[in-house]
N, C-alpha and C positions, 0 to 999 in steps of 0.2 A: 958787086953782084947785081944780075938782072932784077931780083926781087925787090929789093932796098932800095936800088932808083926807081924801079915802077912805085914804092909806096911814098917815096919823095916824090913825085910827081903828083903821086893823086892826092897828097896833101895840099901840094901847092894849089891843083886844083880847086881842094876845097875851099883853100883860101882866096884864089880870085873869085870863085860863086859867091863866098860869105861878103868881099868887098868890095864888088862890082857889079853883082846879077847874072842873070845867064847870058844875056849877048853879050858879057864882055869875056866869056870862057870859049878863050881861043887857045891853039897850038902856044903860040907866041907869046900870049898875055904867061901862060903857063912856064914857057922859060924862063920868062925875068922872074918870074914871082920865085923859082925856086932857083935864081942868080945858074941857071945851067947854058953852054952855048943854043944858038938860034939851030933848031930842028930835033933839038933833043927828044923833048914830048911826041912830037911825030912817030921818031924812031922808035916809040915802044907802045904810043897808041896811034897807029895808022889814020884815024877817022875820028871825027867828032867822037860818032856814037861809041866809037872804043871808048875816048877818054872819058866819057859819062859814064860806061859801067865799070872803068877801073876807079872815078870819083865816088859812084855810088856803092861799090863793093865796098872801097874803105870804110866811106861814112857807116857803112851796116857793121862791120868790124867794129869800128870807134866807140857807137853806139851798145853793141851785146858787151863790151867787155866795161862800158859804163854802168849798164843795169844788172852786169852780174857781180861787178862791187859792190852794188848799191844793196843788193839783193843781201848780198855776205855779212852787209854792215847793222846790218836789221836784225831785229830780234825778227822768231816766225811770227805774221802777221795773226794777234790771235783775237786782240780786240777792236772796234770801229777805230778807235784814237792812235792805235799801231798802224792801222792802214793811211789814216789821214795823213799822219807823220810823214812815212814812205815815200807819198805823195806828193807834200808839200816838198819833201826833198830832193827828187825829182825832177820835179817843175823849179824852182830854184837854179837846180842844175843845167838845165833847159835853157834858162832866160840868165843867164849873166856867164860870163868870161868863154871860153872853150866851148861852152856848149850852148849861149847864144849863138855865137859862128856856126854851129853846125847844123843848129836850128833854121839858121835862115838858108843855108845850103840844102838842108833836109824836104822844107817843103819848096823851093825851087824846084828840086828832083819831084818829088809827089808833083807837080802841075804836069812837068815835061814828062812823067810815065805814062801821062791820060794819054801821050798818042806812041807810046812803045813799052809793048808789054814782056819785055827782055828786061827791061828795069824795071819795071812793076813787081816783076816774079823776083832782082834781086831786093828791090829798098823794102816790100814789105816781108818780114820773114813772120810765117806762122809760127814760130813757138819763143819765147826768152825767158828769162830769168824772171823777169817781171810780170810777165803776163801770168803765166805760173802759181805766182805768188798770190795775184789776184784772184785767179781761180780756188785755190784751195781756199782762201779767207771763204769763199762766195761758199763753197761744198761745206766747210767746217760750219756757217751758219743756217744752212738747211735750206739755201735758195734756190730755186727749181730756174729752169731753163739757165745753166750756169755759162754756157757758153755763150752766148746773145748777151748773159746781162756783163761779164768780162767784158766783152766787144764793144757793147754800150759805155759802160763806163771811163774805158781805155780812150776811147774813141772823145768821148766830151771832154776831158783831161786834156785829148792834146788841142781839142778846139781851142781851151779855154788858154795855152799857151802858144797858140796861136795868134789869140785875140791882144794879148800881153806882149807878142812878139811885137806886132804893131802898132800897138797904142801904148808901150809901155805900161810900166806898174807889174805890180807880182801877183800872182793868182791867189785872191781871196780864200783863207781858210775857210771860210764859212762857205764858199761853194764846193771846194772838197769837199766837205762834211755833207752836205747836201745832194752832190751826186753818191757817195756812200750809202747816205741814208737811202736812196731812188733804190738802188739797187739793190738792196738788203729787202726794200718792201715787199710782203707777197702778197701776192694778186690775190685779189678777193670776189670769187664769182658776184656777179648782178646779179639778184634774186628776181626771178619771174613774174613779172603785172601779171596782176591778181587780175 
């Protein structure tokens, strides 16, 4: 089936992005990686920028049905320590076996979206499982501007397995717990000089 080889391929894809960077994600490189005859990949992604959005559709696929596991396997997030968990679980997931590999395929794609915004609109999707979750913790604790501080914290999280992607090591519980706390803080107007 047409389908089945397109996601063979964009698998394979994924994996020459995870094992060789983006100039080595060619037509060709992608044949051999998923052991198919020379022009195969062509034949169902015409162009570069084809194969990029059927590598980064998948990755977005891969991705939502990882955080809607994760999401399933969790109790509702109802305390700080539920969320940290989550978290740390996550990023864990993030930085070692499968989802290392897609990690370093993931922000390959995030560099190369800065100049095509056909992949921008697919790798970043507004809503998941995850996101979600973090919200409603954010609503059930009474913290105002919920969307921004979701955004915020979402956002430092994946710096921070970012920062772990490259320098190795596992991301510090004690900075979860610290971006948690950030966010949870409510803002306390400055009183007016007397």
């Amino acid at each position: 089936m047409a389908s089945d080889r397109r996601v063979l391929l964009a698998d394979a894809a994924l994996d020459v992005l995870a094992d060789e960077g983006i100039r080595s994600l060619t037509h060709r490189a992608v044949d051999r990686k998923a052991a198919l005859p020379p022009g195969t990949t062509s034949a169902y992604f015409r162009t570069r920028a084809a194969l990029l959005t059927g590598l980064v559709t998948r990755l977005v696929q891969l991705d939502q049905a990882e955080l809607q596991t994760t999401a399933e396997r969790l109790p509702p997030l109802r305390t700080v320590e539920e969320l940290v968990n989550g978290m740390a679980l996550l990023t864990r997931r993030r930085l070692t076996g499968e989802g290392r590999r897609r990690s370093l395929a993931r922000y390959a794609c995030y560099v190369e979206s800065v100049r095509d915004p056909e992949l921008r609109e697919i790798l970043i999707p507004r809503e998941n499982a995850g996101r979600e979750a973090v919200r409603l913790f954010l609503i059930e604790h009474g913290v105002t501007d919920v969307e921004n501080r979701t955004h915020t914290l979402l956002t430092c999280i994946d710096g921070l397995v970012f920062d772990r992607l490259v320098n190795g090591g596992e991301v510090p519980r004690e900075a979860l717990e610290g971006l948690v706390a950030a966010a949870l803080r409510q803002d306390r107007a400055t009183p007016a000089p007397t």
